[in-house]
Backbone bond lengths (Angstrom), bond angles and torsions (degrees), N, CA, C in turn:
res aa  C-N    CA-C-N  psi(-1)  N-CA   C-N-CA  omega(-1)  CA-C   N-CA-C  phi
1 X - - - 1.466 - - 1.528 109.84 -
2 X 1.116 107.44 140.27 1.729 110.39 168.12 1.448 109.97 -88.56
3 X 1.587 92.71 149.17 1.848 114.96 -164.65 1.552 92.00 -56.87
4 X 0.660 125.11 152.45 1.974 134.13 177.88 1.818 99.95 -79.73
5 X 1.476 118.27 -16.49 1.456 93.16 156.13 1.484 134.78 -78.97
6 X 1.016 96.30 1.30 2.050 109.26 -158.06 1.603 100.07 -116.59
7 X 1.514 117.25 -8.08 1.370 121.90 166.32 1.371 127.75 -54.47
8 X 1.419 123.03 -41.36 1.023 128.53 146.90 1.731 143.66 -41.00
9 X 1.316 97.76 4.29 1.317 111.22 -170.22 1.894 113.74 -101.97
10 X 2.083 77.58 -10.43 1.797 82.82 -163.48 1.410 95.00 -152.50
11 X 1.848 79.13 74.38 1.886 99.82 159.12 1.303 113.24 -103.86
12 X 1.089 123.01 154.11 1.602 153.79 167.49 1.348 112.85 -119.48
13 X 1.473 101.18 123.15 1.462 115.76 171.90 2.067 108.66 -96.67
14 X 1.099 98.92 123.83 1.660 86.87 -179.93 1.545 97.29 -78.56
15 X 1.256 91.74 160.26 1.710 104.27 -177.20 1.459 106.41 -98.06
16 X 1.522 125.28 -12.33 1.680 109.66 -164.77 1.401 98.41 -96.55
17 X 1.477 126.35 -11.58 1.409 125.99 -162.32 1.655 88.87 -126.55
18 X 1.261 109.34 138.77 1.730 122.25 168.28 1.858 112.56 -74.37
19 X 1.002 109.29 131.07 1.609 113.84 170.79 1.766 104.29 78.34
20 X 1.198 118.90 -3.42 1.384 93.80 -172.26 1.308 106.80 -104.32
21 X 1.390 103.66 149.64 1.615 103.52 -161.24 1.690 111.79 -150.59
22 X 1.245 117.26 116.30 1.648 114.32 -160.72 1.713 89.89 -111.65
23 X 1.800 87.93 175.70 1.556 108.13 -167.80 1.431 91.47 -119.28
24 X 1.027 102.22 170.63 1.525 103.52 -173.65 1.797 86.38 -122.35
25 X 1.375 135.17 152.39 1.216 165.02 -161.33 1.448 108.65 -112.81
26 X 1.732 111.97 -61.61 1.578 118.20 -170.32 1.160 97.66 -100.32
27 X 1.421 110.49 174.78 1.187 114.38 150.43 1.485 135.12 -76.01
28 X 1.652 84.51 138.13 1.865 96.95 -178.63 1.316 140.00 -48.22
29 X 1.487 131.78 63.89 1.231 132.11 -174.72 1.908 118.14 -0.02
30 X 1.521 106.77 110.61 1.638 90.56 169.69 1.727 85.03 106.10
31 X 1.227 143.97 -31.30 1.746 117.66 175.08 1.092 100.70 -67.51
32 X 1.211 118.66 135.98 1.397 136.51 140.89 1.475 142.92 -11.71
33 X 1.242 119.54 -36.71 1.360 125.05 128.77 1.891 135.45 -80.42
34 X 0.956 81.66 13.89 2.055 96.79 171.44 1.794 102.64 -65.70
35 X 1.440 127.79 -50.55 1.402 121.40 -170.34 1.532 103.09 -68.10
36 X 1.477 114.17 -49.23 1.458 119.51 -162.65 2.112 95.29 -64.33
37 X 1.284 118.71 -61.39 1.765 120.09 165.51 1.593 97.86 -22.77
38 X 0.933 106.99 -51.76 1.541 106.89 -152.83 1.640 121.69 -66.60
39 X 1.393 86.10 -31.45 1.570 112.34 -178.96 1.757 103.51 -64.11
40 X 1.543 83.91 -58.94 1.815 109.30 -151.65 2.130 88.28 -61.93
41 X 1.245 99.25 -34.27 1.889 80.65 -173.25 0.900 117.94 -50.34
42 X 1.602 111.75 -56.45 1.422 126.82 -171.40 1.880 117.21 -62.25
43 X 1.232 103.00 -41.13 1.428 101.99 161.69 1.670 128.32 -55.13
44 X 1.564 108.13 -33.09 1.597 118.75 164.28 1.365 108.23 -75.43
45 X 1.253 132.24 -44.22 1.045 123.89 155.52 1.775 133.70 -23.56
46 X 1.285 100.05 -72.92 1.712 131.75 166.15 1.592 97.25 -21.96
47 X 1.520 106.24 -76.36 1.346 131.83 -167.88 1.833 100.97 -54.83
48 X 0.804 105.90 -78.75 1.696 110.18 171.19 1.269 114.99 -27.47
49 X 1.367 123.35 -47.16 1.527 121.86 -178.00 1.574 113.35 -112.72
50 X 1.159 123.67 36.82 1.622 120.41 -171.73 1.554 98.31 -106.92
51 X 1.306 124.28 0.30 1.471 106.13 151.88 1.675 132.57 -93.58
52 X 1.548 108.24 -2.32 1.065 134.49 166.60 1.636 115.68 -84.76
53 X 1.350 116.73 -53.73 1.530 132.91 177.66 1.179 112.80 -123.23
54 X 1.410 127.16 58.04 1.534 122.26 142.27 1.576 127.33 -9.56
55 X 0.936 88.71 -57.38 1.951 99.31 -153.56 1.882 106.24 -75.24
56 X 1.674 92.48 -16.09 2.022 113.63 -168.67 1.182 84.98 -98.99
57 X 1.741 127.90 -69.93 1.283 112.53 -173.60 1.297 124.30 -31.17
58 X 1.256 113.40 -59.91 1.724 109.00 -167.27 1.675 102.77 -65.76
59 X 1.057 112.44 -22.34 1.969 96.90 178.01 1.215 99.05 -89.34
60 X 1.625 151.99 -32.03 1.042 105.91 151.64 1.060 163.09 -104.84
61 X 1.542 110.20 49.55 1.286 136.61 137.07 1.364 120.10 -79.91
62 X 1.079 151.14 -6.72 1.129 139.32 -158.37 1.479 102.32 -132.71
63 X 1.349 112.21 -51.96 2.011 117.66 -168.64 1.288 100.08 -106.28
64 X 1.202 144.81 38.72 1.692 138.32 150.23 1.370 104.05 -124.81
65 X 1.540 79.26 147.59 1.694 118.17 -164.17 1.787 108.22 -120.20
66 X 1.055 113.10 67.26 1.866 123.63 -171.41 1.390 85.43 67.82
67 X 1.469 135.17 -124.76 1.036 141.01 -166.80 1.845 134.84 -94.90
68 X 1.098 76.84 14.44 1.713 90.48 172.31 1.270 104.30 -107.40
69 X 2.018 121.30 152.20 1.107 127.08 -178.63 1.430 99.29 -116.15
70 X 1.372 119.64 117.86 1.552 116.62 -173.20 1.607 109.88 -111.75
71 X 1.659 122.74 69.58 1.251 106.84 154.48 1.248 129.24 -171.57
72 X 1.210 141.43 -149.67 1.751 145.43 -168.50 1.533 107.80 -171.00
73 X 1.509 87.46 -173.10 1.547 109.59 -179.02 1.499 116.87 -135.59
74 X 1.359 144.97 151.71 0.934 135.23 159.25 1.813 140.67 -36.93
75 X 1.167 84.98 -12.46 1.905 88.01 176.71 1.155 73.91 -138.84
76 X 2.054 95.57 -177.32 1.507 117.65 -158.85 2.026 89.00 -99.02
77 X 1.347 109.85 -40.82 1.304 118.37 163.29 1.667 126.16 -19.87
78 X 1.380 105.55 -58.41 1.382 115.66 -158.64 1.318 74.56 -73.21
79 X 1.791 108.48 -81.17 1.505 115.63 -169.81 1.867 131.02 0.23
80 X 1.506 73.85 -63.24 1.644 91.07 179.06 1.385 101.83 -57.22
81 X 1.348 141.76 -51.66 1.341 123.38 -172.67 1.442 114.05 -73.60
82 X 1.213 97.08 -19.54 2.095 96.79 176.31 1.715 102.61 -55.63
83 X 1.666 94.70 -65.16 1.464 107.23 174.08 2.082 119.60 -7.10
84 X 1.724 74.95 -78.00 1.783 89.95 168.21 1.344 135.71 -56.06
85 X 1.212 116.09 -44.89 1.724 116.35 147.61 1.318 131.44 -32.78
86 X 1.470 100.38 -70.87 1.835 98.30 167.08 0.706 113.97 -54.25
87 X 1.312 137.34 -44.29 1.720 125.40 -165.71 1.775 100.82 -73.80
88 X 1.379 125.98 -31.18 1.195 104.28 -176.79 1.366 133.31 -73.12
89 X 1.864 90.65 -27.69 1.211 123.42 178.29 1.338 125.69 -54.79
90 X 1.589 118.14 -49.93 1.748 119.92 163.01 1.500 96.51 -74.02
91 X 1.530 139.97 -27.83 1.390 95.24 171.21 1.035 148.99 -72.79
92 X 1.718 108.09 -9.22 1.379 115.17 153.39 0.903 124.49 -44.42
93 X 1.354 133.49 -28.60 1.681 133.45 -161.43 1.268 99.66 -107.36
94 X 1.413 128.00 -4.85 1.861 132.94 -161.54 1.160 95.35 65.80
95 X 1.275 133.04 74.15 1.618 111.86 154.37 1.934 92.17 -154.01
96 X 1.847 101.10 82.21 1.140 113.10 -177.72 1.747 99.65 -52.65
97 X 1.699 104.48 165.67 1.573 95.87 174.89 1.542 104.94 -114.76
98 X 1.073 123.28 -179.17 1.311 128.86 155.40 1.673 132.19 169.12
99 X 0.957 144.88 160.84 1.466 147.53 -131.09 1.407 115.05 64.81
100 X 1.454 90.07 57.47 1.572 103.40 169.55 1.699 127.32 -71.45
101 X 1.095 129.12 151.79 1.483 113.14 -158.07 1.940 83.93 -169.48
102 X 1.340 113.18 138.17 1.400 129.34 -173.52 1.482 107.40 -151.75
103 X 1.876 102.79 146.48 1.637 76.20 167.96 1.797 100.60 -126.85
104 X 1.486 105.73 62.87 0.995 110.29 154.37 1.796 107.20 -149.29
105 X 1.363 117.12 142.36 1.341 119.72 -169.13 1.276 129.03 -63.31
106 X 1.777 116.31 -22.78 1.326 114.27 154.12 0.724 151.03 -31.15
107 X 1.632 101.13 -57.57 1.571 131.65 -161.71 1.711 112.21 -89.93
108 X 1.672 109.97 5.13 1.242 110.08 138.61 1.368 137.73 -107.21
109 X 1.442 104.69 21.15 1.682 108.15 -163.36 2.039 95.37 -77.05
110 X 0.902 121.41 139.39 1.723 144.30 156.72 1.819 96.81 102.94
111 X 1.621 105.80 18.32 1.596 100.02 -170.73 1.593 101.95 -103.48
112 X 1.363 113.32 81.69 1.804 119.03 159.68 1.662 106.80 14.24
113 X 1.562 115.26 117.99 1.627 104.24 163.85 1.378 136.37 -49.61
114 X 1.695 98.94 -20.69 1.630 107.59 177.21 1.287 114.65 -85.02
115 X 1.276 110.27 8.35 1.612 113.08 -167.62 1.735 103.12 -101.04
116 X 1.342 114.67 -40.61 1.391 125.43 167.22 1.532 120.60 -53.80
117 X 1.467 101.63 164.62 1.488 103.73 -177.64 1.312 105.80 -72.88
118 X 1.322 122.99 -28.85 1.566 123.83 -174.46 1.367 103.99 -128.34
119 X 1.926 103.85 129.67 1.083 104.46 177.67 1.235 123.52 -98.90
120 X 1.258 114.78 26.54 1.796 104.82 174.84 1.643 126.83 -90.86
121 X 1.074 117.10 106.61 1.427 126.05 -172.47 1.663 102.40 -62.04
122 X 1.654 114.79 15.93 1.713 94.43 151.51 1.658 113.96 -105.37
123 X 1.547 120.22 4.75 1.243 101.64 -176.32 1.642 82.79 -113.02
124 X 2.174 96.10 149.39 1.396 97.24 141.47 1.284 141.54 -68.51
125 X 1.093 110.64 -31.12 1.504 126.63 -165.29 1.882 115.02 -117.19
126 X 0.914 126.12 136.05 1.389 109.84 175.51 1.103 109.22 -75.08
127 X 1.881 111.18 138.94 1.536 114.78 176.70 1.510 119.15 -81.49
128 X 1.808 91.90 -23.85 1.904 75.29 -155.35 1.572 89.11 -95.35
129 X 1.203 98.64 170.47 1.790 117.57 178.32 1.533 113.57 -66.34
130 X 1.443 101.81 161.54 1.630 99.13 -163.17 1.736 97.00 -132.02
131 X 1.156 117.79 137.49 1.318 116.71 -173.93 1.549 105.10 -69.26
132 X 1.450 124.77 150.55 1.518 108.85 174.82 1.781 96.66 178.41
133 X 1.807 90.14 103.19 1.713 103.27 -178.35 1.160 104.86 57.45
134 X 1.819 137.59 70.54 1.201 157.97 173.41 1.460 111.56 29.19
135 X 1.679 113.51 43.27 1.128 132.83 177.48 1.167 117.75 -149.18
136 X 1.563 130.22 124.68 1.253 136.54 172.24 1.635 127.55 -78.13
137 X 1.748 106.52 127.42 1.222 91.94 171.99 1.134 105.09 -150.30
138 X 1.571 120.11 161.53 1.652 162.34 -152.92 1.589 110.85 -102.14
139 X 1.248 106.62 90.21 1.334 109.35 170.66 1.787 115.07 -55.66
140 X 0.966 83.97 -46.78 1.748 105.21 -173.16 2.036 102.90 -46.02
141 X 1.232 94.67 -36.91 1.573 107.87 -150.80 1.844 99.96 -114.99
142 X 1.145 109.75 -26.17 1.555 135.22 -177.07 1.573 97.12 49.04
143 X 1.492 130.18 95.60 1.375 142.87 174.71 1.224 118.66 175.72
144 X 0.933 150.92 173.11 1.720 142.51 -100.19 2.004 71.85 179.21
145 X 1.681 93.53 144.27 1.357 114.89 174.52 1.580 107.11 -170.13
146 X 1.538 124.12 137.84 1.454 138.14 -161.62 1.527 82.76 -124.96
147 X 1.059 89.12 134.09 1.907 122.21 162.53 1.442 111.47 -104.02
148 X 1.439 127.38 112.45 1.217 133.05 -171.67 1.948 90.45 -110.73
149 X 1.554 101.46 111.99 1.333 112.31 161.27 1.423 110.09 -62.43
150 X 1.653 118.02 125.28 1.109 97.96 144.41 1.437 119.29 -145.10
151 X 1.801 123.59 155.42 1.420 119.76 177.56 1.303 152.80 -46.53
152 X 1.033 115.46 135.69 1.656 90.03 -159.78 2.402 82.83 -107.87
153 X 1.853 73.80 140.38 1.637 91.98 171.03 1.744 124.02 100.53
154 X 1.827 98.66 -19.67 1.365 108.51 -165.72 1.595 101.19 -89.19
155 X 0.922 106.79 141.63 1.595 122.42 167.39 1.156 124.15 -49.22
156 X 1.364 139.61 114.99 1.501 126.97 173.80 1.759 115.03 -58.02
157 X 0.937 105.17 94.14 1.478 104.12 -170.06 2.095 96.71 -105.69
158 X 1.107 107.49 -170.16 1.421 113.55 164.76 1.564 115.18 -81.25
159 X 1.014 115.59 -21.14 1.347 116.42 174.00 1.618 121.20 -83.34
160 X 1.362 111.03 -37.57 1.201 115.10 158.96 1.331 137.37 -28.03
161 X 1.492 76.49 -57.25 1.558 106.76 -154.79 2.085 100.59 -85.05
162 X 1.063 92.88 -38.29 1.896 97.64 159.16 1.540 114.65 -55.26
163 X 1.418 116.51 -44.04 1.032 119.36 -165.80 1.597 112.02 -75.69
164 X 1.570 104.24 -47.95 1.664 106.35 165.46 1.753 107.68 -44.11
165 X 1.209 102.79 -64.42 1.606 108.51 -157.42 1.689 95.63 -48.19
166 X 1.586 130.70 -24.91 1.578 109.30 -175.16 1.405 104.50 -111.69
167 X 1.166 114.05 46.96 1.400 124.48 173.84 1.621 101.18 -109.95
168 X 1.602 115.17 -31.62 1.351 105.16 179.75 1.750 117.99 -85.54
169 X 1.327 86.96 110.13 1.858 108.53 -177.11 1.721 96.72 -74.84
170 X 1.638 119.92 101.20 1.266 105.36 161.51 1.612 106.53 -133.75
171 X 1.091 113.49 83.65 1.628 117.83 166.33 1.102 113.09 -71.50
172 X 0.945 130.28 51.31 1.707 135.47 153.21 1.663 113.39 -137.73
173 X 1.381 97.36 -20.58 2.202 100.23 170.84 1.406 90.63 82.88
174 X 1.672 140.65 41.62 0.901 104.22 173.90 1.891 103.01 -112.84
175 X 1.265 107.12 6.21 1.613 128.68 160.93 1.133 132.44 -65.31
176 X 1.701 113.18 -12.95 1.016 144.15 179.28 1.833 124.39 -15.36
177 X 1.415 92.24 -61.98 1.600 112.22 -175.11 1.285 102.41 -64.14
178 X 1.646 110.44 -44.30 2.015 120.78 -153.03 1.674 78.57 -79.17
179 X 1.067 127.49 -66.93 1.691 119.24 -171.17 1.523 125.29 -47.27
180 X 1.261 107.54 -42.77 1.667 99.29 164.56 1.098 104.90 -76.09
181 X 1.387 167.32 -34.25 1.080 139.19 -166.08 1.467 113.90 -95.98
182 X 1.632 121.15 15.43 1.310 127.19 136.88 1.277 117.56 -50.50
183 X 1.708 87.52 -71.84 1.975 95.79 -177.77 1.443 113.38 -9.43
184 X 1.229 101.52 -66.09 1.668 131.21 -153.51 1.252 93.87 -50.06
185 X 1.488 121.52 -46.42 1.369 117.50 -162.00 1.580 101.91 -74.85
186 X 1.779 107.20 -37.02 1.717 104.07 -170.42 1.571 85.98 -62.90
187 X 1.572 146.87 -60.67 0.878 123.95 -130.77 1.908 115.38 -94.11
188 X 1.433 91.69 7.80 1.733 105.55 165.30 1.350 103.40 -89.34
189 X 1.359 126.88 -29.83 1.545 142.08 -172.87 1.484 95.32 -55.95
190 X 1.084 106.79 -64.15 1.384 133.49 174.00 1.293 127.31 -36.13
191 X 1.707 123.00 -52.01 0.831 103.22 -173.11 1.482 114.55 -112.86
192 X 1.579 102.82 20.37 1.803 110.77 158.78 1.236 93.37 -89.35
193 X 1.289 159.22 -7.70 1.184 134.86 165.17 1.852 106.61 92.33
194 X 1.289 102.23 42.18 1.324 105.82 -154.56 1.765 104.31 -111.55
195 X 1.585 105.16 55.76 1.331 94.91 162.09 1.453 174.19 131.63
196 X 1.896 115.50 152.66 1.416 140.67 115.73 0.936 104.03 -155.50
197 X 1.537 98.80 87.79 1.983 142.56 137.65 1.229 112.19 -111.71
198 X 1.339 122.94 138.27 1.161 115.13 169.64 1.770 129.83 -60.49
199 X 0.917 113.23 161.10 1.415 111.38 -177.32 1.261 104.02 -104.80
200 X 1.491 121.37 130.57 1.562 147.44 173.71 1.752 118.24 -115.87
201 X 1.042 117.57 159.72 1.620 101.58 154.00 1.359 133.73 -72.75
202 X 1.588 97.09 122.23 1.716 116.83 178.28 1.356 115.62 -111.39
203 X 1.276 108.51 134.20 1.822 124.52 152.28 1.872 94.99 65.40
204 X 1.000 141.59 -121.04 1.467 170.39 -139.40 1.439 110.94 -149.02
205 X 1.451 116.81 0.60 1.749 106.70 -171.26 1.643 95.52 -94.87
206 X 1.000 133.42 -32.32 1.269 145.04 165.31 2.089 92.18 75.83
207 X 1.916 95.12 75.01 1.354 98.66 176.98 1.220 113.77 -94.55
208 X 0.998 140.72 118.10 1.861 123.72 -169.32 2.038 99.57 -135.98
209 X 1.086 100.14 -170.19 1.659 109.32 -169.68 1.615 97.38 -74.00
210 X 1.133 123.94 0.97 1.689 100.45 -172.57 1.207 127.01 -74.24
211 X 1.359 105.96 -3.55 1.763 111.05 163.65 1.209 121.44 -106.99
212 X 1.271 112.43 13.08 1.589 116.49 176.87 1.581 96.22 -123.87
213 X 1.802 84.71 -152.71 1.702 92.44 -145.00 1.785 95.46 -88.93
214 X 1.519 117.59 156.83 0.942 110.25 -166.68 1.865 114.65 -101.80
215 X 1.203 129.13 162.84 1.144 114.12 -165.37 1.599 123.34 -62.04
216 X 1.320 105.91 -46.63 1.233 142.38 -163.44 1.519 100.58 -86.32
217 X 1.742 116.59 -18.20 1.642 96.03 173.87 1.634 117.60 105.81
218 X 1.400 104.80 -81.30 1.434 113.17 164.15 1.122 110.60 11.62
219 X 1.411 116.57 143.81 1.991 136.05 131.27 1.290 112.28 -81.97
220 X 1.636 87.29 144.83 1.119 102.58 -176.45 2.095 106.40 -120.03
221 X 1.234 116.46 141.22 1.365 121.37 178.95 1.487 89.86 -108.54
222 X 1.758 86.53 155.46 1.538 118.43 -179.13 1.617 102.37 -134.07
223 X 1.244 126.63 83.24 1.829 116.50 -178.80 1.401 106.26 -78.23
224 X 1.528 98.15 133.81 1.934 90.04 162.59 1.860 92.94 -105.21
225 X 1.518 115.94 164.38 1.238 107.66 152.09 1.571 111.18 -94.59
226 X 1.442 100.07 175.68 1.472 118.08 -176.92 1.223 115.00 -111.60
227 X 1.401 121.90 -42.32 1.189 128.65 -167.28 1.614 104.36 -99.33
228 X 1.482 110.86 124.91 1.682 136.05 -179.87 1.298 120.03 -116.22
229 X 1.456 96.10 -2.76 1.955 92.91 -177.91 1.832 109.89 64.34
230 X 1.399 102.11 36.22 1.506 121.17 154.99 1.305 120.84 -81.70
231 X 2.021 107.76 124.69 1.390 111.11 154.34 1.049 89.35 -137.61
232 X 1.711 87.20 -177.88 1.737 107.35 -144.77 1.600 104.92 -89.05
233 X 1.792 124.63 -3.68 0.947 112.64 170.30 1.331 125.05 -97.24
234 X 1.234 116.59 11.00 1.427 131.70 -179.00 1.724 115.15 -107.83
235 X 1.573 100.36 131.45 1.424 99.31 -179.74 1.711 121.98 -96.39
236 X 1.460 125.12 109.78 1.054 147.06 -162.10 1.727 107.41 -65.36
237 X 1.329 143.22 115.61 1.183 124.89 169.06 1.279 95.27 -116.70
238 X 1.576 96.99 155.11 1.835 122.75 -176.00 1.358 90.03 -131.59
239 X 1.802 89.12 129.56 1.858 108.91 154.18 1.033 115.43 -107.56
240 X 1.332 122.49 167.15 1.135 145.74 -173.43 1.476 130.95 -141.97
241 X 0.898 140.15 157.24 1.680 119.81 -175.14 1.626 92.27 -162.18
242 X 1.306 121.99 126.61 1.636 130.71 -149.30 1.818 91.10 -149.24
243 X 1.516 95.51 144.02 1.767 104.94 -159.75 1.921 85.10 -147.90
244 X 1.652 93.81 130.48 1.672 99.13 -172.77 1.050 98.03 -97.71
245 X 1.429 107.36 142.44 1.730 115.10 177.55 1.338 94.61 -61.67
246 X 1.236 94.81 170.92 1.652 108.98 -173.56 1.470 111.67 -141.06
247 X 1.422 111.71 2.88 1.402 122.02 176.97 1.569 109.89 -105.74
248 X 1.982 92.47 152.37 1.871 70.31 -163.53 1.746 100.50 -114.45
249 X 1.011 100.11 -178.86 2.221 101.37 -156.72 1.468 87.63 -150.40
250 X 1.925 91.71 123.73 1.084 98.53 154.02 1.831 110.73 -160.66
251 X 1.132 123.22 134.18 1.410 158.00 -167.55 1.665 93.70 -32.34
252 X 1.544 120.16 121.84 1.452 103.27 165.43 1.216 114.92 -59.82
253 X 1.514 110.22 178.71 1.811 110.32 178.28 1.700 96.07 -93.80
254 X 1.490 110.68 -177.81 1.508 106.55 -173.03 2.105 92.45 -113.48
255 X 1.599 108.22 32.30 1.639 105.51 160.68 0.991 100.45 -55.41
């Protein structure tokens, strides 16, 4: 709620009726400080009730994204009590939850059908994919998949191909690999001096259409999985094996 001095700041006059004129209470969807409010409640929130909900507090601080709650536990056990925390936890504050979605069948048992993302009381599980941080994912299947729009008819030009590469929304870095090896292409684009011409393969840079638009139109999916057969008492090692370019790059001049 806004302080009752600052109410005044966010009147609306309706247009179909003369003289009548309301205040607005919440905040106004769309100001500019609306995401950062949004954050900061729930974090006062957190704090206020973390001797009551430990286990909720710390997720939400840690796994929400403005208004999505993004997370779990290693068993269905723990889970389930996380489950119950959060939910009790924003109801302290009034901010019931719902479009609940799991991809295990437990961890929706006592959760209202209207409360889920899908309301049909013949599936357990929701089938279709759920948008989440410009990435789709599969309860059913538990894994993460990106839909890369692309145009049908346009030329792979340098502009295109800029334009694809900032179409992929990945605030989590897990696009990582597919996005630099755009670059590569803008920055071979680049340094033939290429442009709006289309881009073909040249010289040794090996520039071709795969960062532009494709002929035929199509989407294309990218799945990562999620599930590794991780628990929390086991220590996970990652290799890596890394090879230095050996070619050398440098920016034409603007003679």
């Amino acid at each position: 709620m806004v302080h009752p001095e600052d109410r005044d700041l966010q009147r609306i006059l309706w247009r179909k009726m003369e003289e009548n004129k309301f205040q607005l209470n919440t905040v106004t969807y769309g100001l500019t400080c609306a995401p950062y409010l949004a954050i900061r409640v729930l974090r006062q929130l957190a704090n206020n009730e973390e001797s009551r909900f430990s286990l909720g507090a710390e997720t939400l601080c840690r796994d929400i994204y403005m208004d999505d709650v993004l997370t779990g536990a290693s068993t269905v056990e723990v889970d389930y009590r996380l489950r119950e925390q959060v939910s009790s936890l924003c109801m302290a504050g009034g901010f019931p939850l719902r479009k609940w979605a799991a991809n295990h069948v437990a961890l929706l048992d006592g959760v209202p059908l209207e409360h889920r993302l899908q309301l049909s009381a013949d599936a357990l599980l929701p089938s279709a994919d759920h948008s989440v941080l410009g990435l789709r994912w599969s309860p059913a299947t538990d894994d993460f998949a990106l839909t890369v729009r692309r145009s049908t008819g346009v030329p792979s030009t340098k502009r295109t191909i800029l334009s694809q590469t900032a179409r992929l929304f990945d605030p989590l870095g897990w696009l990582a690999p597919i996005i630099i090896r755009a670059k590569f292409i803008i920055q071979a684009a680049w340094l033939h001096r290429l442009e709006g011409r289309p881009v073909g393969r040249r010289g040794g840079d090996n520039i071709d259409e795969s960062g532009g638009a494709s002929p035929g139109g199509a989407d294309s999916d990218t799945t990562l999985v999620l599930w590794q057969s991780y628990k929390p008492h086991r220590s996970p090692r990652v290799f890596g094996c890394l090879r230095a370019s050996l070619r050398r790059r440098r920016l034409p001049s603007s003679d």
